[in-house]
C-alpha positions in Angstrom: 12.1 50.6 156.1 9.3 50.0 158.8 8.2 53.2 160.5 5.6 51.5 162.7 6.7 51.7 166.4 4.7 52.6 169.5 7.4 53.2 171.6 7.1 56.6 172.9 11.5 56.4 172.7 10.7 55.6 168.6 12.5 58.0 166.1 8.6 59.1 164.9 8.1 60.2 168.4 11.6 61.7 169.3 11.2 63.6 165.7 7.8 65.0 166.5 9.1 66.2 169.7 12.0 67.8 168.4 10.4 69.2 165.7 8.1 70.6 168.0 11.1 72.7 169.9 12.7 73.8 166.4 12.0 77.3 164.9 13.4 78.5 161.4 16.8 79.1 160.6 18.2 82.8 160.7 18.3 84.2 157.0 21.6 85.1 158.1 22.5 85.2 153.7 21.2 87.7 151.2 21.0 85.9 147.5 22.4 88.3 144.8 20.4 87.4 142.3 17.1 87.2 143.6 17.7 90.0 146.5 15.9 87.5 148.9 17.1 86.1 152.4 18.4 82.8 152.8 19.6 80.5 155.7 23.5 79.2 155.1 24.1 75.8 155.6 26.2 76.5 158.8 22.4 78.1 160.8 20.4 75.2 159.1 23.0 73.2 161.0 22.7 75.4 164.4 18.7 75.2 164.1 18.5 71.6 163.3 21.4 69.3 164.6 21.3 70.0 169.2 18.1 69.6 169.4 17.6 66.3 167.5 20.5 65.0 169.5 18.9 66.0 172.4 16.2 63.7 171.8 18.6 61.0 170.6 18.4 61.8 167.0 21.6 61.5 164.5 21.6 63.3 161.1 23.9 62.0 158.4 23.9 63.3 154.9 25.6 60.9 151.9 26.4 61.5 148.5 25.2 59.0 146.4 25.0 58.2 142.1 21.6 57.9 141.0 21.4 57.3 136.7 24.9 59.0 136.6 24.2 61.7 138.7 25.4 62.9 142.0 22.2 63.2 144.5 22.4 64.3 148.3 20.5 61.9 150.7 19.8 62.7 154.6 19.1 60.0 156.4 17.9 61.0 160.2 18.2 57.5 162.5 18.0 56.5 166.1 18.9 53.1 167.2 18.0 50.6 164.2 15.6 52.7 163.0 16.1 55.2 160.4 14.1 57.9 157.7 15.7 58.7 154.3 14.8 61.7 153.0 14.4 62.4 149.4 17.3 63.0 147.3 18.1 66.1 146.4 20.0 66.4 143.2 23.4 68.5 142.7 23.2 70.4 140.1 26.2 71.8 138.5 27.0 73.5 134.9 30.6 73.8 135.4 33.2 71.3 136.0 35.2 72.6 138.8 36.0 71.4 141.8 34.8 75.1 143.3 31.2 75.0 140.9 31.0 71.3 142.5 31.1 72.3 145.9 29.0 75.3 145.5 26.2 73.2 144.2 26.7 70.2 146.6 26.4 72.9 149.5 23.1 74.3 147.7 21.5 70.5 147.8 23.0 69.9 151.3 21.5 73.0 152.5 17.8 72.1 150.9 18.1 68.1 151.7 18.8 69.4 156.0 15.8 71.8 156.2 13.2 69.4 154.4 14.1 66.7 156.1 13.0 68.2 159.6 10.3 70.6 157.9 11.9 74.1 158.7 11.7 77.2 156.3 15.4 77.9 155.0 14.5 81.1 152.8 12.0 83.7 152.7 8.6 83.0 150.8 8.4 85.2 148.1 5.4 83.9 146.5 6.8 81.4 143.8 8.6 84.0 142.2 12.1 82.7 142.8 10.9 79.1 142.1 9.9 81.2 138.5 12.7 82.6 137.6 14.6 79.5 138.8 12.7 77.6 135.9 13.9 80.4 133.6 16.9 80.0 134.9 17.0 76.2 134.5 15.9 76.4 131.1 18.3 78.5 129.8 21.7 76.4 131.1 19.5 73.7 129.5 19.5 75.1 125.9 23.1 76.3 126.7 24.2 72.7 127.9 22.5 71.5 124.5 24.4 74.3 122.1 27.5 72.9 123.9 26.7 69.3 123.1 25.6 70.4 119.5 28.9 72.5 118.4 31.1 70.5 120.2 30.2 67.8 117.6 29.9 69.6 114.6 33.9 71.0 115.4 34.5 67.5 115.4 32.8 66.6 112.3 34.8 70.0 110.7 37.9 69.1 112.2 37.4 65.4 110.4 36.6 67.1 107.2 39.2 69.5 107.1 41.8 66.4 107.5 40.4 64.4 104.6 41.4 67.8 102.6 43.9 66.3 100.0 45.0 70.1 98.7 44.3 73.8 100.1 41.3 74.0 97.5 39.5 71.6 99.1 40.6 72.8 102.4 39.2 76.2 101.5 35.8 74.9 100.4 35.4 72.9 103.2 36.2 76.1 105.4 34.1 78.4 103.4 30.5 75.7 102.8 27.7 77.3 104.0 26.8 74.7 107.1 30.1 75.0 108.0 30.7 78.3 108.0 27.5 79.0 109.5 28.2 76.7 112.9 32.3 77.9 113.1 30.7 81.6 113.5 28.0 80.4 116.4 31.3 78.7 117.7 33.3 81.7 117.6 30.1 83.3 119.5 29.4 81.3 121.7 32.4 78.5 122.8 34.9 79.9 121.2 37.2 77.2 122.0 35.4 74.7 119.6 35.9 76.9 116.9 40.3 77.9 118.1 40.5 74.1 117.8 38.8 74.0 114.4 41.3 77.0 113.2 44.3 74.7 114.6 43.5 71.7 112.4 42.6 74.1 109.3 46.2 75.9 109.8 48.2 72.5 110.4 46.4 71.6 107.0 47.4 74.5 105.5 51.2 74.1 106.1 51.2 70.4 105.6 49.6 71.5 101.4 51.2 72.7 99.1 50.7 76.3 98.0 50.7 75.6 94.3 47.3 73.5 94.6 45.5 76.6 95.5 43.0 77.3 92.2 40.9 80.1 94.6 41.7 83.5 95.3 40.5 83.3 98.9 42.4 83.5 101.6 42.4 80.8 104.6 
């Protein structure tokens, strides 16, 4: 995209002047978590959207794929010209339609007030963007125990199939790797390990109980 225009009627110029007649949005939201004051998307709107159409500027924000994620782009244009900001990513651990639209509201909210260069939340001196890391780090280990269990129940599941009596369904309950990641299942998604007891008990009733040679229980 060419930026270069010396037209005092260009978007750079109509920008600078409207950027020059914006102030900060009102922290009109407290976050919970980190007790600071934010700006909802609703008075970065208010602060940002009259006065760039007073001076002829249209904000548009997309949702767009990037490397199978989604990514929120604002795009601020006058006439043929137009600036992209950069994308800002949505971010979401949960798969619900209400998770999703919490998160895309987050990366609207941060993609509206960079693009134009106004303050959306307090400054606390880096200490949110710190425990944000934290915070980032741990749904990433808890995103990788999810990917992690929820293969090995598959793996036990498979296993406890190829049992051919309830002896060998028993050991393969009771070996120590198994038995080891069904408990961090039970811990922590219990729903891997429910559907690893459901395959173990349709085993069970499918064997007979005269090829039992333990004196465990299942």
């Amino acid at each position: 995209m060419s930026l270069v225009n010396l037209d005092s009627n260009s978007l750079v110029d109509s920008l600078a002047k409207a950027q020059a007649e914006m102030q900060n949005a009102a922290f009109n939201k407290v976050n919970p978590h980190f007790k600071s004051k934010y700006a909802d998307l609703g008075a970065i709107r208010d602060a940002v959207v009259p006065i760039l159409a007073k001076h002829g500027i249209a904000l548009v924000q997309t949702i767009e794929t990037h490397e199978d994620a989604f990514v929120v782009v604002t795009k601020l244009l006058k006439g043929d010209e137009e600036i992209v900001s950069s994308g800002c990513p949505v971010i979401c651990d949960k798969r619900t339609p209400q998770a999703f639209g919490s998160a895309l509201t987050y990366a609207r909210r941060y993609s509206m007030s960079a693009v134009v260069g106004i303050a959306s939340e307090e400054d606390d001196d880096a200490n949110a963007a710190e425990r944000s890391v934290e915070d980032v780090a741990v749904n990433l280990l808890r995103r990788g125990d999810k990917t992690r269990l929820n293969n090995r129940s598959k793996e036990i599941c498979q296993d406890l199939r190829g049992c051919t009596d309830q002896d060998e369904l028993l050991a393969c309950w009771s070996e120590e790797t198994n038995s080891k990641d069904l408990k961090e299942m039970k811990e922590k998604l219990p729903e891997f390990y429910d559907a690893c007891v459901l395959v173990k008990d349709q085993m069970k009733a499918n064997l007979t109980s005269e090829e039992v040679k333990y004196g465990g229980q299942l």
